[in-house]
N, C-alpha and C positions, 0 to 999 in steps of 0.2 A: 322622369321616374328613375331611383337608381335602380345599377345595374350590380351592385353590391350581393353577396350570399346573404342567407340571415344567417346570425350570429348561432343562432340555437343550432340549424344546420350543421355548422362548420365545427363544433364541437359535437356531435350528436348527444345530446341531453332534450328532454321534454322543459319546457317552456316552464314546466312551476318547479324547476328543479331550484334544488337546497343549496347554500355555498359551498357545504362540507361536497358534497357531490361533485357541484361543478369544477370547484379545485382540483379535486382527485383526478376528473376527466382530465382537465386541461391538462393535468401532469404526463397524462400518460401519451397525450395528442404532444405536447413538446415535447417528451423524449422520443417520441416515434421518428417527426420531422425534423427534429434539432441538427442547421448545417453543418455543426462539426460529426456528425456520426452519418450524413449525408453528404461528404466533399464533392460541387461539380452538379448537383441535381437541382437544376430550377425548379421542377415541380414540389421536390420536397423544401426547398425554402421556399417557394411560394405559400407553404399549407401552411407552414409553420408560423409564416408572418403573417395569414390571414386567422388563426387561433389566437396567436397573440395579443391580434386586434380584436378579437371578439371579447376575448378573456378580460382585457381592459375594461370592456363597456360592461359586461354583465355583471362583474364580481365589485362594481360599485353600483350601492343601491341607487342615487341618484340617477345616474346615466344610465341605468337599467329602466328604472320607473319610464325616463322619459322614450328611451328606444321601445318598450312596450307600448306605448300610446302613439308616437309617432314615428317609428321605423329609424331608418339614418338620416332621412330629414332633417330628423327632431336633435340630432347630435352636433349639427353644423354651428359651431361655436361656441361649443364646450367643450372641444379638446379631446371629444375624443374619437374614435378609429386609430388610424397611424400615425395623427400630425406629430406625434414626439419621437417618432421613430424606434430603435432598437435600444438606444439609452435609455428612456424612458421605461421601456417593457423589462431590462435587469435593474433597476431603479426600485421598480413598483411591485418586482415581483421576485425580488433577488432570494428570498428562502426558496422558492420552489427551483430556483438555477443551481443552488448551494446543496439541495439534497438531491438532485438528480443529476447532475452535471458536471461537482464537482469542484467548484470554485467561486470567491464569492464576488460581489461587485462593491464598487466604489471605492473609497477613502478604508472604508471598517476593516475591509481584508487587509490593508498594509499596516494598519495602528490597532489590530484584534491580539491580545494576550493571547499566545499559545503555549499550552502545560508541556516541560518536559517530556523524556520519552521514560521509560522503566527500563529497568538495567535486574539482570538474573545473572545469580551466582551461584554454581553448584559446590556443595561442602558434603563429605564424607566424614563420618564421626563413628566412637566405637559403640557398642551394643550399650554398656552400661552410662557412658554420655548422654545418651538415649534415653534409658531408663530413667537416671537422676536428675538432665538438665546440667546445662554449664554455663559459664561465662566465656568467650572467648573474641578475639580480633583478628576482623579479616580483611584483606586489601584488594581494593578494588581500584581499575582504573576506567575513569571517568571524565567529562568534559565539565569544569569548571569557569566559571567567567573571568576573562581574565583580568588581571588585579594591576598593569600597568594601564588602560585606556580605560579599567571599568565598563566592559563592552561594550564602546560604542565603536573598537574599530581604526580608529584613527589613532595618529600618535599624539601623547601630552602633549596640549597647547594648541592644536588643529584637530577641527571637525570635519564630521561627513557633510557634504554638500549636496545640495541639492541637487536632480537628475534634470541634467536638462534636454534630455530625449522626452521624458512623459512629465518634464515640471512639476515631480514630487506625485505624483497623482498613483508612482507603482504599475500603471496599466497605457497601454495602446490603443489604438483603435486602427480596426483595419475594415475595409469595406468587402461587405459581401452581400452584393446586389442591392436591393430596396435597402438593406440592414448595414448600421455598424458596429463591429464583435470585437471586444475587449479582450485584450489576453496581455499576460503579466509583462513588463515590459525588459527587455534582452539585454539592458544598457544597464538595468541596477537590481535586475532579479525578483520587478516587484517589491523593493524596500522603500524605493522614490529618494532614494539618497547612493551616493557617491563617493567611495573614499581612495582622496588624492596622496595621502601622505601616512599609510598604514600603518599600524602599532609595529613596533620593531619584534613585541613579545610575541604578540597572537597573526603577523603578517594580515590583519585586516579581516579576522573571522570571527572576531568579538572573544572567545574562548580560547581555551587551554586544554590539554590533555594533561590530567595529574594521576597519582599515584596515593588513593585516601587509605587511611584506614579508618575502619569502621565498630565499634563495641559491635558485639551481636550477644545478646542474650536465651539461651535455648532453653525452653522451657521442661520440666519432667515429663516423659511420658511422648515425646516423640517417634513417630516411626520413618521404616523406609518411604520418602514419596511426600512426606512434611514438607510444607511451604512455609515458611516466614515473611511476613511484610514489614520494612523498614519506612513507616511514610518519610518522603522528602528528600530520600539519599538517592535518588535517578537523577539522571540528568537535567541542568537546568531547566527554566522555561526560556522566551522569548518575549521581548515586549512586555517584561512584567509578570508573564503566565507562571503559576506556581511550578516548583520543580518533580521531576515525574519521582515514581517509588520502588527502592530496591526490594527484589523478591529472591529470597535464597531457599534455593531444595535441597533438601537433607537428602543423602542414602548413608543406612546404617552398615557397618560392618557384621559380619555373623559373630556367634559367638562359641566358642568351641566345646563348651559342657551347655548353658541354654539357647530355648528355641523358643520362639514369641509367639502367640497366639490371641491377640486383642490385647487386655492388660494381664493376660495369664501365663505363666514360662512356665517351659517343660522338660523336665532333664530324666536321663534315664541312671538308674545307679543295679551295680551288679548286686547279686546275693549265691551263694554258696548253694546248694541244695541242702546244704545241712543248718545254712541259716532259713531260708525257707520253711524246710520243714519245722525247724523248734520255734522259728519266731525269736523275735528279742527286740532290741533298739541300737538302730544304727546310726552316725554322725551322718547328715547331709548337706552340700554346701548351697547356699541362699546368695541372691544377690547383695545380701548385708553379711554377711559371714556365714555361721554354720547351725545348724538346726538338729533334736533329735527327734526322730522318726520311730516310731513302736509298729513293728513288721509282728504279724500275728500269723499265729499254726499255719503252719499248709500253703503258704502263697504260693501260686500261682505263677506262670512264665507270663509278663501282659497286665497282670496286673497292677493298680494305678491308686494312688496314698495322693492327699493332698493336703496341702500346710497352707492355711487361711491366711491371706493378707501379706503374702510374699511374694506379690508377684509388682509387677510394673504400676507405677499410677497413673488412674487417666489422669489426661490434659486437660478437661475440663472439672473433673469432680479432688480433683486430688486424690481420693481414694486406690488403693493397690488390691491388685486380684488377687490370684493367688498361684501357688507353686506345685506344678501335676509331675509328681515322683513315679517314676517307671520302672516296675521290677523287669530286670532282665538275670536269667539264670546263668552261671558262671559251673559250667562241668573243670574239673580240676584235672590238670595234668601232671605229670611224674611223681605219680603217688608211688611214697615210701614201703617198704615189705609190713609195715604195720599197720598201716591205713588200708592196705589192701587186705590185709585179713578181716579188720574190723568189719568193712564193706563186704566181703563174704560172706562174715557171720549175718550181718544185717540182711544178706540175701536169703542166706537160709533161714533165718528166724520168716522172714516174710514168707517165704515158701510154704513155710511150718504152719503159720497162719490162714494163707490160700489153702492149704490140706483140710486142715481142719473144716474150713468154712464150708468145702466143699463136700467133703465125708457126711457133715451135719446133713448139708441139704438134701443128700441121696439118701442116708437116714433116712430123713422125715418122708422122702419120698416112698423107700418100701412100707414102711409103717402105713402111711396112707392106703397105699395097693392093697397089702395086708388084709384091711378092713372089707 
């Protein structure tokens, strides 16, 4: 009779479990026991290698069907339990090693396309750049493939060759206990190739460091904290893998008469108290030139005019906000002996009027009492 666990056991799941389930389990029973994250623990590569065996038998439905009907009996020359050992188990189950672990197995990890990396460029621009958008060119330096080997590394006329530590294969094998554990191999970095007689340009690193420049186009209506994506301008790929993508962030500079607020600016402009009070129309300047403004009786210190569609456009609609005018009052200094009488008089003409106003009202008041 074997002396074998059962499988359902060793993974703890119920006997009518689902693939999606048992997957998940098993994922979490190999990373618990996995010997690289246990160096030196037989008992946890023991667990790990009797999961792995289980996980073999159950997550195919045939050899599942027949270990339900007949135990591990019933497996004996079908291959499965352990007979294929650790190869077998990254072979059959290399996505669940590749997302938990880390790295992938076989042939595919060393002839897999991998994308570029993205490369970030910070650019400062002024307030109205911002506002209107521009064209402009910027330089970036970047790795390029280089253009004497065509990167393969080697120099014209000589190839890389083959590794003959791991015979092309990229991976080792090193034994750890019942199991043998693949890792990349030390002699060619995991490429499975060799180079003896290295490009004189790139010293055998397939690339270059150059100096690009690059158009950028900025669109209207940017702000501080704006990203731009340039697909393709990152660093190459590998192996064919598309190249990765430049991403440039904008910060804007201030501006010294406006202030931004969404797509709406905001400037503030003085007024005399003698324009205030009469009112009139004063020139204001816009971010396209100059504007007139009709200030009416009596403004106020704070108060706030706005001139429609003069403001920034958005980014998406094209459309411009608009332009929020700020009265700020302007008291006059080294006023003239004629200005100053005038202002006198204007004091006491107001005086004359608070008399009055007031005389009326006590008026009306004894009149009342009177009654």
């Amino acid at each position: 009779m074997s002396s074998k666990k059962d499988y359902y056991e060793i993974l703890g799941v119920r006997r009518d479990v689902d693939a999606g389930e048992l997957k998940s389990t098993y994922r979490k029973v190999a990373l618990k026991y996995h010997p690289d994250r246990n160096p030196g623990d037989k008992q946890a590569e023991d667990r790990f290698k009797e999961a792995a065996e289980a996980y073999s038998v159950l997550s195919d439905p045939q050899k599942r069907q027949v270990y339900d009907q007949f135990g591990h009996r019933g497996l004996e020359g079908m291959g499965g339990g352990s007979s294929g050992g650790f190869d077998d188990v990254f072979s059959s189950f290399g996505d669940i090693f590749e997302d938990f672990f880390g790295f992938r197995t076989g042939r595919s990890a060393r002839n897999s396309a991998q994308r570029g990396s993205d490369l970030r460029y910070d650019l400062t621009i002024d307030f109205m750049e911002a506002a209107f958008g521009m064209e402009t060119e910027i330089s970036i330096e970047k790795y390029e493939t280089c253009p004497t080997c065509e990167g393969s590394g080697a120099k014209p006329g000589t190839y890389p060759e083959t590794c003959s530590q791991c015979r092309g294969t990229g991976q080792v094998v090193r034994s750890q206990g019942f199991f043998s554990v693949k890792s990349a191999c030390p002699s060619c970095r995991g490429a499975g190739q060799v180079i003896k007689d290295p490009c004189p340009q790139c010293r055998g690193q397939q690339r270059i460091v150059v100096n690009k420049k690059v158009s950028l186009k900025i669109p209207a209506g940017v702000d501080n904290g704006s990203k731009l994506r340039l697909t393709g301008e990152g660093e190459p790929g590998t192996r064919g893998g598309p190249p990765g993508d430049l991403y440039v962030f904008l910060s804007v500079r201030p501006h010294e008469f406006f202030k931004r607020n969404g797509t709406d600016v905001i400037c503030s402009v003085e007024l005399s108290f003698v324009q205030a009070a009469l009112g009139g129309e004063i020139t204001v300047p816009t971010l396209t030139g100059e504007e007139t403004l009709k200030i009416p009786k009596g403004a106020q210190y704070a108060d706030t005019f706005r001139l429609h569609g003069q403001g920034i456009p958005s980014i998406r609609s094209n459309v411009r906000g608009d332009q929020i005018v700020q009265v700020d009052l302007k008291t006059p200094k080294n006023l003239s002996k004629k200005q100053e009488e005038l202002l006198k008089e204007f004091i006491n003409l107001d005086e004359e009027k608070l008399t009055k106003k007031i005389k009326r009202l006590f008026k009306g008041g004894s009149t009342r009492a009177a009654k």
